[in-house]
N, C-alpha and C positions, 0 to 999 in steps of 0.2 A: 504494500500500500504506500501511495507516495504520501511525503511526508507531508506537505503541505497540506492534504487532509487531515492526518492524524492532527498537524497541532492548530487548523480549524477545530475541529472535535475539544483539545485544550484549550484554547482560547474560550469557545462557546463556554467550558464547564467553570473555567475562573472567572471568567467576566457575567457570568448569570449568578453563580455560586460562591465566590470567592476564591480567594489565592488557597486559605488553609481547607480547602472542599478539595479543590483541585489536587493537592498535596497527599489527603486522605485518599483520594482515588488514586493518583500516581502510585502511591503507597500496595495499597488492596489489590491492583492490578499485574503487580510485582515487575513494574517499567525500571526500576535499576537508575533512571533518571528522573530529572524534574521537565525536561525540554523536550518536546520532538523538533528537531532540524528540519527547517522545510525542504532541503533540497534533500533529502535522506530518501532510500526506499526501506519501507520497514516489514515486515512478516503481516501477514494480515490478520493474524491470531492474534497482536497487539493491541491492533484498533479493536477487535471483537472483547477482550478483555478488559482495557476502559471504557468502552460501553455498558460491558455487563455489571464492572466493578463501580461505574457512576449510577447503574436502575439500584444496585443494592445502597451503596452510602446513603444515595437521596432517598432511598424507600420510594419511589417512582414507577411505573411499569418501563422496560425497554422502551417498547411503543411511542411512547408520553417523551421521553428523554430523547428518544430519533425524532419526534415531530417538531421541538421546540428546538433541536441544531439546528432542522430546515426554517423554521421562522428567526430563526437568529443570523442566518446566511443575508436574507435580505435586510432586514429591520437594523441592525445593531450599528451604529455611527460610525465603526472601525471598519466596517465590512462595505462603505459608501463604493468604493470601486467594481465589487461584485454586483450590487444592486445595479448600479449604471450598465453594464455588461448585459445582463439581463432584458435591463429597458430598451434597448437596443434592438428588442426582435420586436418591437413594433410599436404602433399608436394605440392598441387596446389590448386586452387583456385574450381576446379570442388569437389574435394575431400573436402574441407571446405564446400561447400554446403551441401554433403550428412550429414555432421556431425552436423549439424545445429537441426536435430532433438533430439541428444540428447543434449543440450548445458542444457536444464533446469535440469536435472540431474546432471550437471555436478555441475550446481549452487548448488543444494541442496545439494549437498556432503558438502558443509561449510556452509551454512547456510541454516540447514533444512525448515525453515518457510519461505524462501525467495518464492515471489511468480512472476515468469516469464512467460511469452508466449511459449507458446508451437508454435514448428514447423513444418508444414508436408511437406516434397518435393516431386512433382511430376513431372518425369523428359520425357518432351514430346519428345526427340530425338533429334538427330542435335542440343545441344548446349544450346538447350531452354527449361526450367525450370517453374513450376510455385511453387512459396512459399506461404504456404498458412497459418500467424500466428495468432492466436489465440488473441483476443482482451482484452488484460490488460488495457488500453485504451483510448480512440477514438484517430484515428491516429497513431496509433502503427507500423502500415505498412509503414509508412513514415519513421521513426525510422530506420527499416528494410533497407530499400533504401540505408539511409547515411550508414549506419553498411556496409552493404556488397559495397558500392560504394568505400568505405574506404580500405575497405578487399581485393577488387580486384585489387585496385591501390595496397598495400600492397605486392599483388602476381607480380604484373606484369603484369595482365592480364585486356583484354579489354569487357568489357563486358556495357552492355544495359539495363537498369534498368528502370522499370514504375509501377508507385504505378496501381493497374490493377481494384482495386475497391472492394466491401463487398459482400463477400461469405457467408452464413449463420451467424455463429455467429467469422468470421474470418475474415482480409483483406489481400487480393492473391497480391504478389507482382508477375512480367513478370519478371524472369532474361533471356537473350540471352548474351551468353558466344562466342564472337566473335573470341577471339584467347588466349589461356593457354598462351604464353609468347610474346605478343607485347611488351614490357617492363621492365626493370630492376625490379623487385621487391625491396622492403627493406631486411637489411639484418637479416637473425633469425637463430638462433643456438641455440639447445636444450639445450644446458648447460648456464646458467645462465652467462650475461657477469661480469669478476671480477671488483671489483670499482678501 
């Protein structure tokens, strides 16, 4: 797993929970360190281990603690560059979905070895959607959920989100896209804002 995941996953867990949360997980998870290195590739049994050893410290469900990484991806002030990346696949929220299949692409363009979940959309009609992403993993689709729960408050937009279960070697998330503009969105402008 490339590192710059894992120490997204850190970051999320200090900066929601604290440095001494983060340390008790580091701890229980038996990481030998305090840091994951972003340019590092690590065992993927790492990342699965501070996940499971952050559902037990927080007393959380896995589930619960994969959905709230995904809404901390976009939402959290340090993560402003991710969000813009995102914004990027379009003017609404139905348009960000379709563009959801090439996001790992989009990854690789800066860091070729990075390894992400692939996305497939399949758009059943009337609003409703099913995402079907590729297991980097277990629980990845939970991920998915906060990501785009994040994204559609982001847009303004109202939509219905349920982790929907494991499809072969993938977990399908249900999007239902109730209305493109129930609410204000955040505000994005392609030009970088000045400091």
């Amino acid at each position: 797993m490339h590192g710059l995941i894992n120490r997204s996953i850190q970051c999320f867990l200090r900066d929601t929970y604290g440095v001494a949360n983060w340390s008790a997980i580091a701890r229980a998870a038996g990481l030998g360190f305090d840091n994951f290195e972003p340019l590092l590739l690590y065992d993927t049994a790492l990342t699965e281990a501070v996940i499971d050893a952050a559902a037990r410290h927080l007393q959380r469900p896995r589930e619960t603690v994969l959905e709230d990484l995904g809404t901390y991806l976009v939402s959290h002030p340090n993560l402003e560059a991710l969000r813009r990346l995102l914004r990027f696949g379009g003017v609404s929220f139905q348009d960000f979905l379709h563009s959801m299949e090439d996001l790992p692409e989009h990854g690789r363009l800066g860091l070729p070895d990075l390894e992400v979940p692939s996305f497939t959309l399949l758009d059943q009609g009337e609003g409703r959607f099913l995402l079907h992403v590729s297991k980097l993993i277990d629980g990845v689709g939970h991920v998915a959920v906060g990501l785009l729960r994040a994204m559609a408050d982001d847009y303004g937009a109202l939509v219905v989100l349920d982790h929907a279960g494991v499809e072969a070697s993938c977990e399908v998330v249900a999007v239902h896209l109730l209305d493109h503009t129930y609410a204000k969105g955040r505000r994005f402008e392609l030009a970088m804002p000045e400091a």
